[in-house]
C-alpha positions in Angstrom: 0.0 0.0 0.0 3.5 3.3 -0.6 4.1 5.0 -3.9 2.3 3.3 -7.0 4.3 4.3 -10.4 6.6 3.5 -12.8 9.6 5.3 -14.5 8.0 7.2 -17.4 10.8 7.7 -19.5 7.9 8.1 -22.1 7.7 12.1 -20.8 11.1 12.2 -22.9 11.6 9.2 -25.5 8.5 8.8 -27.6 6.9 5.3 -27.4 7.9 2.7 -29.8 6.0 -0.4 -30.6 8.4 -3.9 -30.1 7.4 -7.7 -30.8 8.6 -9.4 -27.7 8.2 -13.2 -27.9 6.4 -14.8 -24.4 7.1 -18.1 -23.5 3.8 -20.0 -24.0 4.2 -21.6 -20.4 5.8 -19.6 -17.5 8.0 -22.2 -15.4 6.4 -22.7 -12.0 7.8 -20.5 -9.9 8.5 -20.2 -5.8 5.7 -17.6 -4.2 7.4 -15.5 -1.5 6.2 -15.8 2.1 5.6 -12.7 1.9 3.2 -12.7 -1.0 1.7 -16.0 0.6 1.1 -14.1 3.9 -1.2 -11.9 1.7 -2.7 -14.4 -0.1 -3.8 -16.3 3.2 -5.4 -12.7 4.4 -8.3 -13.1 2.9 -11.3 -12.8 6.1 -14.9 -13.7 5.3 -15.6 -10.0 6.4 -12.4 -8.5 4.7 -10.8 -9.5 1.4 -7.3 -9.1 0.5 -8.3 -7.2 -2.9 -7.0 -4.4 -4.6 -10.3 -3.0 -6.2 -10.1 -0.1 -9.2 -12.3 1.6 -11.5 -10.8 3.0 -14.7 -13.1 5.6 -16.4 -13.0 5.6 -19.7 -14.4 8.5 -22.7 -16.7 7.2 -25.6 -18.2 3.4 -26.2 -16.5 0.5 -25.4 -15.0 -2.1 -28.2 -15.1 -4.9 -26.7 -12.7 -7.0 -28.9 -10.2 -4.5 -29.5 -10.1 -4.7 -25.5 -10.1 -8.0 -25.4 -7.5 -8.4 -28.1 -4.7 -5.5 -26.3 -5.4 -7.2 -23.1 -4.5 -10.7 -24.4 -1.5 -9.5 -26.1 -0.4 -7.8 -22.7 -1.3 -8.5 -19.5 0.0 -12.0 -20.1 3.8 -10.1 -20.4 3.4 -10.6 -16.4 3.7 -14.7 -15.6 1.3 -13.8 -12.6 -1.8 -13.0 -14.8 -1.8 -17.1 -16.0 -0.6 -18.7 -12.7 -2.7 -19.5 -9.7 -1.6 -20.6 -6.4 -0.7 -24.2 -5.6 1.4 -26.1 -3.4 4.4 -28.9 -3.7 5.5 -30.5 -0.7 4.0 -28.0 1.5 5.1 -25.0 -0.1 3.4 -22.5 -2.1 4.1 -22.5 -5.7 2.9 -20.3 -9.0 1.8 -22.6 -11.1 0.6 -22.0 -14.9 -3.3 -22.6 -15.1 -3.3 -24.8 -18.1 -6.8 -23.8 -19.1 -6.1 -20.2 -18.6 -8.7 -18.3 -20.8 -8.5 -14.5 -21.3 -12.8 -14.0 -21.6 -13.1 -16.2 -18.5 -11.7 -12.9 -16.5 -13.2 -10.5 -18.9 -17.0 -9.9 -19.0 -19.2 -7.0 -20.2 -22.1 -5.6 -17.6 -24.5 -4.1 -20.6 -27.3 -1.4 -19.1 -30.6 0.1 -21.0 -29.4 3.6 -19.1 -26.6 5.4 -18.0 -25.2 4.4 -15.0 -25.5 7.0 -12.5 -22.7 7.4 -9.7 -25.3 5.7 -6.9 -25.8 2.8 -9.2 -22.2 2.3 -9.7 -21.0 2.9 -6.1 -23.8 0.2 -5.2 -21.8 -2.0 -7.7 -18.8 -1.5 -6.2 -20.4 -2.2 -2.7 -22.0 -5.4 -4.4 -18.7 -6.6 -6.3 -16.3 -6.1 -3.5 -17.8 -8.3 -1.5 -17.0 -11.3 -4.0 -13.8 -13.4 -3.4 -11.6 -14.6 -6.8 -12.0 -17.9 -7.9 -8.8 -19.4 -7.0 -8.9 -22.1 -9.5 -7.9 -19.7 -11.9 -5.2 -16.4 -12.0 -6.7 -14.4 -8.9 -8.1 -11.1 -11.0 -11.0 -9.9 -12.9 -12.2 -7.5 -14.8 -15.8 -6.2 -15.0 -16.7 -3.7 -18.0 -19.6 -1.6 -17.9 -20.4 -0.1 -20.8 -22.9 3.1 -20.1 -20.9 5.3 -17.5 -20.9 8.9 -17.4 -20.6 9.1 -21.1 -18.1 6.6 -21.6 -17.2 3.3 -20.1 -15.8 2.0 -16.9 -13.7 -1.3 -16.4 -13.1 -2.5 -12.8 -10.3 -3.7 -12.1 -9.6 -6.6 -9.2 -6.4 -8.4 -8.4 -5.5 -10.1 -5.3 -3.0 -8.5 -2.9 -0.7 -11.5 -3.3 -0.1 -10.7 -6.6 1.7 -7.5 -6.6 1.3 -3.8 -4.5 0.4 -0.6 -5.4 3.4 0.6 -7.1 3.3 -3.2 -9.3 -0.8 -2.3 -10.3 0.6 1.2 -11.7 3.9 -0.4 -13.7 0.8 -2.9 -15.1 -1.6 -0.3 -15.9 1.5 1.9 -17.2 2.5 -1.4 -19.8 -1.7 -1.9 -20.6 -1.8 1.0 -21.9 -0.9 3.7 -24.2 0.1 7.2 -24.6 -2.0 7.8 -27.5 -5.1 6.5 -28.9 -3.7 4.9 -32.1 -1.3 2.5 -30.5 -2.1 -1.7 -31.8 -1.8 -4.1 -29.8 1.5 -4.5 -29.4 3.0 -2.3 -26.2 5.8 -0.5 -25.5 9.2 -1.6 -24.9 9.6 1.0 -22.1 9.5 -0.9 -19.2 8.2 -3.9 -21.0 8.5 -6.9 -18.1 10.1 -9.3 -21.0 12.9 -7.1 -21.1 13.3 -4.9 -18.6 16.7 -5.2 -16.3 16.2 -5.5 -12.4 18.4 -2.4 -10.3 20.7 -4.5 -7.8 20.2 -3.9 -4.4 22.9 -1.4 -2.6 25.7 -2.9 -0.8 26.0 -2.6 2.8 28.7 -3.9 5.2 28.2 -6.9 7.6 28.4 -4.4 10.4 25.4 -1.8 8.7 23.3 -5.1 8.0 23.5 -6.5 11.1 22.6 -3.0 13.2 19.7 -3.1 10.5 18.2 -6.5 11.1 18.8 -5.5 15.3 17.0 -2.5 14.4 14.1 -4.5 12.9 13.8 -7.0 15.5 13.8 -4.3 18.3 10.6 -2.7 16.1 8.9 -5.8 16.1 9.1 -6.2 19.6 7.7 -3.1 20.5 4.8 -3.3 17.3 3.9 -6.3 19.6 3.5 -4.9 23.5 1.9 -2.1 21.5 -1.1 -1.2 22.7 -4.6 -1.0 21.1 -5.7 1.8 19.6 -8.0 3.9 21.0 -11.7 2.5 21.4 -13.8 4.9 19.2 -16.9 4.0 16.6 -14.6 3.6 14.3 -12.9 0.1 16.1 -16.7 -1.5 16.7 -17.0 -5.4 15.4 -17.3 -5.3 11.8 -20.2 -6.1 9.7 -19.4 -7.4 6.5 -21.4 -4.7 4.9 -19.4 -2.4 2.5 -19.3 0.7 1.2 -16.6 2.4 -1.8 -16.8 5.9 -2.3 -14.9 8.7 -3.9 -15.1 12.3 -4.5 -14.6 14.3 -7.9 -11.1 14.8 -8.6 -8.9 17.9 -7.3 -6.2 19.5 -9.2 -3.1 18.5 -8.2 -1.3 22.0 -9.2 -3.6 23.3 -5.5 -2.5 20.3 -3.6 1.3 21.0 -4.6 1.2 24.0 -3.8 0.1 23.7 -0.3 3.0 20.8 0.4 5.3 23.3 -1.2 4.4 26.3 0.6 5.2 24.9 4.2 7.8 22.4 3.0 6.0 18.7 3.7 5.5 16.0 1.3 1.6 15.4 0.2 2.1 12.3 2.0 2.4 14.5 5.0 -0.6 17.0 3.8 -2.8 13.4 3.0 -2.2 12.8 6.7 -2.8 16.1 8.1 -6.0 15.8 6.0 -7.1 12.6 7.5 -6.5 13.2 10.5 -8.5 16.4 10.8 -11.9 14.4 8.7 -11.7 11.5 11.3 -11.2 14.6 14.3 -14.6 15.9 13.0 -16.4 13.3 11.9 -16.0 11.5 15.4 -16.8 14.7 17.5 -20.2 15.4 14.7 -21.0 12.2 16.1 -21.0 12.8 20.0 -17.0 11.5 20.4 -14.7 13.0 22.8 -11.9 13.8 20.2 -9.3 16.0 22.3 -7.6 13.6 24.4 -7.4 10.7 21.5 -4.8 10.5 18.9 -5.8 7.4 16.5 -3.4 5.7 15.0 -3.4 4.7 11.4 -1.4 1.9 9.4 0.5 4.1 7.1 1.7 2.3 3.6 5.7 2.7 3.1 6.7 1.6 -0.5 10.4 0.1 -0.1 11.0 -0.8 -3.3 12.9 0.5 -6.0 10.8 1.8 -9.0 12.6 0.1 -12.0 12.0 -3.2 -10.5 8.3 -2.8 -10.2 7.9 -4.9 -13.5 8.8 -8.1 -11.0 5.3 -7.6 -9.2 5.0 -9.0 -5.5 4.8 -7.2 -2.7 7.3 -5.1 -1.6 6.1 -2.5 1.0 5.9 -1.9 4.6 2.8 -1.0 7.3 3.9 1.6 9.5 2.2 2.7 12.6 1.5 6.1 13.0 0.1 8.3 15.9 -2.4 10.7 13.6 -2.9 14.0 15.6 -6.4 14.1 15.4 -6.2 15.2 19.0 -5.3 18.8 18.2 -7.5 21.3 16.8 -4.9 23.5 15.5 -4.8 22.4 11.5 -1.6 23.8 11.8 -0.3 22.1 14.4 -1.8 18.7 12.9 0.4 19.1 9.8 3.3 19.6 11.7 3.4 16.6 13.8 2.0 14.5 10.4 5.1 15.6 8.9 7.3 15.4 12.1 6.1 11.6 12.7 6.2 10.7 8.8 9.8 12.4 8.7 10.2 10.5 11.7 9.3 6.3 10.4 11.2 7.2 6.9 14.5 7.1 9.0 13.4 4.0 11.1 13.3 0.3 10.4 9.7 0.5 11.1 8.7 0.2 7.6 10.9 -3.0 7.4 9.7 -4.3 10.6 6.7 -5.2 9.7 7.7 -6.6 6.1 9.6 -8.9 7.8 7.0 -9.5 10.4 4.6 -10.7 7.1 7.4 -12.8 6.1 7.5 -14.5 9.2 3.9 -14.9 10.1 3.2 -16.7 6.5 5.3 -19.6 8.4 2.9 -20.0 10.8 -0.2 -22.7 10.4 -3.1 -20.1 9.0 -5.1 -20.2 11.9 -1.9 -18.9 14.4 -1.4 -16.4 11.4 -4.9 -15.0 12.0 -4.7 -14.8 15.7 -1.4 -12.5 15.0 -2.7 -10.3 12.4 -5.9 -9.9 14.4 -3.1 -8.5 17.0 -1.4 -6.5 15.0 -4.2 -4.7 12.7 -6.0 -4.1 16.6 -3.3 -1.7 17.0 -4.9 0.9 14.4 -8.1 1.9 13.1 -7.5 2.8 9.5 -5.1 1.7 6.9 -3.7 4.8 4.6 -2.0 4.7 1.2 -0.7 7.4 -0.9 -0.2 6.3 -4.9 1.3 7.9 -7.5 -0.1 7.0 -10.5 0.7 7.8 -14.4 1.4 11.7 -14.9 0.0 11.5 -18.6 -3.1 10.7 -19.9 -3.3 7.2 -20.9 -5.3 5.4 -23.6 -6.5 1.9 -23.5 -7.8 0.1 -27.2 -8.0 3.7 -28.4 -10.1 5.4 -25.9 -8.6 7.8 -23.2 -8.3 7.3 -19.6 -10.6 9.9 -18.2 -10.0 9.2 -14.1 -8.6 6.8 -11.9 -10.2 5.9 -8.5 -8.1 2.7 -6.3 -9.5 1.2 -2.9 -7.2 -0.1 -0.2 -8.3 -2.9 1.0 -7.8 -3.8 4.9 -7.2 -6.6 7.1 -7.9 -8.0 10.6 -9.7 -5.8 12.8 -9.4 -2.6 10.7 -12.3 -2.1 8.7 -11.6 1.7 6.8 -9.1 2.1 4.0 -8.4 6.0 2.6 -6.3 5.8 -0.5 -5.1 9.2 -1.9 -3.6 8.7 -6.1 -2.9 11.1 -8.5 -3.5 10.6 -12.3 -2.4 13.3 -15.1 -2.6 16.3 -13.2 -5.3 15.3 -10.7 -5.8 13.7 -7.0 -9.0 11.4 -6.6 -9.7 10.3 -2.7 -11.4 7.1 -2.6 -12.7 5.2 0.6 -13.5 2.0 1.8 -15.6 1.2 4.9 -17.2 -1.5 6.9 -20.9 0.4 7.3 -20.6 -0.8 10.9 -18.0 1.8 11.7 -18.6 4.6 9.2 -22.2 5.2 9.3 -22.2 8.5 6.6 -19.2 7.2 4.6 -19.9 10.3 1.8 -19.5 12.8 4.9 -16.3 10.9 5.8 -15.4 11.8 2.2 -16.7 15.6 1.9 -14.4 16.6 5.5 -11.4 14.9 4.0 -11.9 16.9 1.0 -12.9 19.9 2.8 -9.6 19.5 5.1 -7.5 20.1 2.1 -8.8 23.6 1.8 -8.7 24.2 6.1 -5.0 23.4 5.3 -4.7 25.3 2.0 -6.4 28.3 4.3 -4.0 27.8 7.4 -0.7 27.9 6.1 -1.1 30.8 4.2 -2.3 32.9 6.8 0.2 31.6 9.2 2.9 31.9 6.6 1.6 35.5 6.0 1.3 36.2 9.5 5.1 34.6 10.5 6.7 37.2 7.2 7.3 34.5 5.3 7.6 35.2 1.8 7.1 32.9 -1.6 7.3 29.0 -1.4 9.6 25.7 0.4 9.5 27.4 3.9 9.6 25.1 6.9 6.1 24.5 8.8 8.3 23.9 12.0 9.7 27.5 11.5 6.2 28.9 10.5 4.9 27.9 13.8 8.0 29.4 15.6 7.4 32.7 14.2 4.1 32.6 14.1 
């Protein structure tokens, strides 16, 4: 869950076309623990699926779709493997009835789909486990949405992360609308060259794997979070929701203005929506800091053509007990700044890796401990900077659901597509009664914080952009 793109070398070299021969069998391959940790987290009232929608401009041609999705996803061995096991261990194997239109299907409608109707879908659809006799995705097209069409997009967790769904959609698609079926050989996964890991000394690698064990032992005499609505027993019931997109050129400028990150604005955002959502609801808000699992991408960007999961959960104290906005971005960014120099994000990679060891049962029980420690899971994903263009028609917006695990039950995912940001959430309805209002304040926050730092800024004599929020607040 994390920073979801690709190198797009694209932005300088135009695309060219290349015939790249795939092997008509991938050799059955060792799955990770890691990856199997994920593919064992699948809960009857949570599933361990990314979910997307892709909106698309103008009708749907269902062949040529069919056709460029054949030619392509396939590139990645993990599209036409399912999960099996050889003396106990689990395995990729090659499904050897694997049939493109079995994971393809069209959804026609008489009308046009209004947003209701399709978030109602969505509600419906995620609720639906993969068949794991086959390759563990799906695709659903729908063919009357907002003008155009809409293709939803599931694949298992245990396939790849965020950053491997954008390298996929990045080599799916085009940069123009009068590309064939044949991709491009930037970043193609045939030929594309792994970056080798840096070299450390025996000394820095074992102060490292100390450093990881000694987070691992305090994620696990952590303490729960605090008990709010928002950490009730789950129902089952869900809800996926998502606002119209904002620019991102407004966002930027914010981050820049105070000198955080937008993962450290995204943050301050959320923490300030679950601050007022939980007081409009009757909650005592100023004595309880939630903490969120934060996504931490750890891998490098050229190698996100190998898939799998390579990212870490970090635990972070959101300061939804301050009412200052200001104040709330600071620590967000002073406790973000703080987990990217830790082994935390590590830590609890490893502690995946090691839990996938355990019979599934014992690996419930520690995940059930582990997720009790939050009460939201948070991603940030960077998705393509251009417009994209799939069988000729473009792109249009980009909406990705986190999905959660264990006892947490609401999943805010923040991505950026050509020039835009689209919010998107996904709740239990047990915990987020009003899941749109949940929505609205997270939106909303982005202007309180817009608002606040450039009076404060104004107010502390600072001039023009990349000053320092912990300086602001100084002066100020």
């Amino acid at each position: 869950m994390t920073t979801l793109v690709a190198p797009n070398p694209c932005a300088i070299f135009p695309e060219q076309p290349i015939d790249v021969v795939r092997p008509q069998t991938a050799p059955m391959s060792r799955m990770t623990w890691r990856d199997f940790a994920w593919y064992r987290m699948d809960f009857q009232k949570n599933l361990m699926v990314i979910n997307s929608i892709l909106l698309f401009e103008g009708t749907v041609d269902m062949e040529r779709l069919i056709s460029t999705i054949e030619h392509r996803l396939p590139n990645y061995p993990r599209f036409t493997q399912k999960v099996g096991t050889r003396f106990g261990l689990p395995y990729w194997v090659e499904d050897q009835q694997f049939d493109i239109r079995k994971h393809i299907d069209l959804e026609s409608f008489d009308h046009d789909v209004t947003r209701e109707e399709l978030q109602n879908y969505m509600a419906t659809i995620a609720r639906v486990p993969l068949d794991a006799s086959r390759p563990l995705w799906h695709m659903h097209v729908i063919d009357r949405v907002q003008g155009g069409h809409a293709i939803v997009f599931r694949v298992h967790h245990s396939i790849t992360d965020g950053l491997g769904m954008v390298h996929v959609l990045n080599h799916l698609t085009d940069d123009n609308d009068t590309q064939g079926k044949t991709p491009s050989k930037v970043g193609h996964p045939l030929i594309a060259k792994p970056t080798p890991p840096s070299v450390c000394s025996y000394v820095n690698k074992a102060m490292r794997w100390l450093k990881i064990g000694l987070h691992i032992g305090r994620l696990s005499v952590q303490p729960s979070d605090e008990r709010t609505q928002l950490k009730a027993p789950m129902s089952g019931e869900k809800k996926l929701v998502w606002l119209p997109p904002m620019a991102m050129d407004q966002v930027r400028a914010t981050s820049k203005r105070v000198g955080v990150t937008l993962n450290d604005l995204w943050v301050g955002a959320v923490s300030g929506a679950l601050r007022r959502y939980l007081a409009e609801r009757g909650e005592q808000v100023d004595n309880k800091a939630l903490r969120a699992a934060v996504t931490f991408n750890l891998r490098e960007k050229a190698n996100a053509y190998q898939l799998g999961n390579e990212f870490g959960l970090v635990a972070v104290d959101l300061p939804t007990n301050h009412d200052d906005p200001n104040v709330r971005l600071s620590e967000s960014s002073r406790r973000m700044t703080a987990v990217k120099r830790s082994q935390q994000p590590r830590a609890t990679m490893v502690f995946l890796s090691i839990v996938a060891f355990f019979p599934a049962m014992l690996q419930r029980l520690a995940l059930n401990i582990f997720t009790s420690k939050g009460s939201a899971v948070l991603t940030n994903i960077e998705g393509p900077s251009r417009a994209r263009y799939l069988a000729g028609s473009r792109l249009s917006d980009l909406i990705c659901w986190v999905p959660q695990s264990g006892k947490i039950g609401i999943g805010l995912s923040f991505i950026s597509y050509a020039g835009q940001i689209q919010m998107a959430l996904f709740v239990d309805t047990k915990l987020v009664d009003d899941p749109d209002r949940l929505m609205e304040l997270t939106r909303d926050e982005f202007n309180v914080l817009d608002q606040a730092t450039r009076l404060m800024a104004e107010q502390s004599g600072y001039q023009g952009e990349f000053a320092n929020l912990k300086d602001i607040c100084a002066a100020a």
